[in-house]
N, C-alpha and C positions, 0 to 999 in steps of 0.2 A: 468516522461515520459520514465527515459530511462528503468527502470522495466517492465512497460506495453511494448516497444520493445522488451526487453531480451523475455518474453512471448511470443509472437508472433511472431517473431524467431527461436526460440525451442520449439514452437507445433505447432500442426496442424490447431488451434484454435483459428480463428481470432475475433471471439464472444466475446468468454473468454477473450482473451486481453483487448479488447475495455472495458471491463464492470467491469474486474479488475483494468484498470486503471484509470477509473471518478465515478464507484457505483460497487464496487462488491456485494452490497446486489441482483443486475437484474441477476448475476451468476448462473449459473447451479452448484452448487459446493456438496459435502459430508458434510452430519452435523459436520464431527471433523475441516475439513477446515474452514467452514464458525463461527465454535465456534471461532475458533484459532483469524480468522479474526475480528469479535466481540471482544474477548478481546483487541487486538490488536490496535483497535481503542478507545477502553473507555481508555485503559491504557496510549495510548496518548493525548486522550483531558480532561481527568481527572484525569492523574496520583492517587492524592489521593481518589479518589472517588474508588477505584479499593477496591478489599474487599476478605474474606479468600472464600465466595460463589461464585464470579466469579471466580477463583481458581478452587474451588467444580465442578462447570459447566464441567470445561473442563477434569479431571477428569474423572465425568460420562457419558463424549463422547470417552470414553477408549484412552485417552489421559496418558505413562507413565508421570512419575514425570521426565525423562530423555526429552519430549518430551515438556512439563509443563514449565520449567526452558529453554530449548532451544526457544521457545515462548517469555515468557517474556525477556531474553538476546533479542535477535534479533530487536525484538518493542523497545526494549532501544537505541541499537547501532545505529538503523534506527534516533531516537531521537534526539542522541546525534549528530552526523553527521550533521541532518540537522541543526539542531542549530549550531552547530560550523562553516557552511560554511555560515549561514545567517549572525553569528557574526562578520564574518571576511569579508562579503562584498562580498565573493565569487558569480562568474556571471559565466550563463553558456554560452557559445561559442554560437554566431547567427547562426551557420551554423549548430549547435548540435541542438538545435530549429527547424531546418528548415528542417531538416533529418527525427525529427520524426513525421513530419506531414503527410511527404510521408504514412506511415503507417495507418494515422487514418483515421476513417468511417467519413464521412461529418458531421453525427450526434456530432460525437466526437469535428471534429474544427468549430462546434456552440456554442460550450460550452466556451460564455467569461470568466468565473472564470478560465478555464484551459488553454488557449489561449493570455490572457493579459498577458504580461511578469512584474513583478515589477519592480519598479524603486528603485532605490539605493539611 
């Protein structure tokens, strides 16, 4: 949540926020973004499923290998963080919750999978 804020925040673009932060496939976005974001996402829910062709893909969306590697880093560090704040019990603040709904489209606080806080 607090991503999709920082978004909408810092642009103009309150579409964009909303759709980046529960489906960014419903995005207006650029084929090299939406590549980035596709890999982004296989590489998290399938780490090993990832392959030297998704790699290729992003590549032939004129993606440098500076840009390739900054990619894959970031989807990692995103990773790692979360895992180590689920590991450790870490909870986020009721009032940080409740800040960022100010923000959201009605559409957005319908959505129970994003709405239900977990329990510890």
């Amino acid at each position: 949540m607090s991503h999709g804020g920082f978004l909408r925040q810092h642009s103009d673009d309150t579409e964009l926020a909303n759709h980046v932060m529960h489906d960014y496939t419903q995005a207006d976005l650029d084929d090299q973004t939406r590549g980035m974001l596709d890999f982004a996402v296989k590489l998290t829910r399938d780490p090993s499923g990832s392959t030297k062709a998704d790699l290729q893909k992003l590549r032939d969306l004129g993606l440098s290998e500076q840009q390739v590697l900054s990619t894959v880093l970031i989807t990692c560090t995103f990773n790692f963080m979360t895992r180590l704040a689920d590991g450790l019990g870490v909870e986020v603040p009721e009032n940080r919750f409740e800040d960022a709904k100010r923000w959201m489209s009605a559409d957005v606080q319908a959505m129970d999978w994003l709405m239900t806080r977990k329990e510890k």
